[in-house]
C-alpha positions, 0 to 999 in steps of 0.5 A: 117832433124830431122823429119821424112817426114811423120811427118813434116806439110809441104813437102820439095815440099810444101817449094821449091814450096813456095820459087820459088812463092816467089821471088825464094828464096833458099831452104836450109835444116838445122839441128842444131841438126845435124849441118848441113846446118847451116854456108850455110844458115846463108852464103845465108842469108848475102849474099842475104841482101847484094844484097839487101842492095847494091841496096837501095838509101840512103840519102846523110848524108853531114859530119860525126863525126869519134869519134874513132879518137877524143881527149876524153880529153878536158880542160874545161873553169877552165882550168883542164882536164875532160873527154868528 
């Protein structure tokens, strides 16, 4: 949006034809200068590789170690208390 269309090296037909070839990916315009359009393609952005995300098969990890909820205390073998 902060160039001019005679100025810019690709047009927006150019760049919408491109996504649509490509999977049809969303088009969206942004203008950080201008703020415009940025909190919409970040949103699409996550929002697509959430969809993404959620149709990968991932391995089985088996047990898991919840470290927030662990002592960071322990006593070693000379009795005394020592961190981690």
């Amino acid at each position: 949006m902060d160039i001019d269309s005679e100025k810019r090296k690709i047009s927006i037909e150019q760049a919408k034809d491109w996504c649509a070839q490509n999977g049809n990916l969303p088009y969206i315009e942004t203008s950080a200068k201008m703020a415009t359009n940025v909190d919409s393609a970040f949103q699409t952005a996550v929002e697509r590789w959430a969809k993404l995300d959620s149709k990968l098969d991932r391995p089985y990890r088996g047990q898991t170690v919840d470290l927030s909820s662990q002592n960071t205390t322990q006593q070693n073998t000379h009795g005394s208390n020592s961190c981690c």
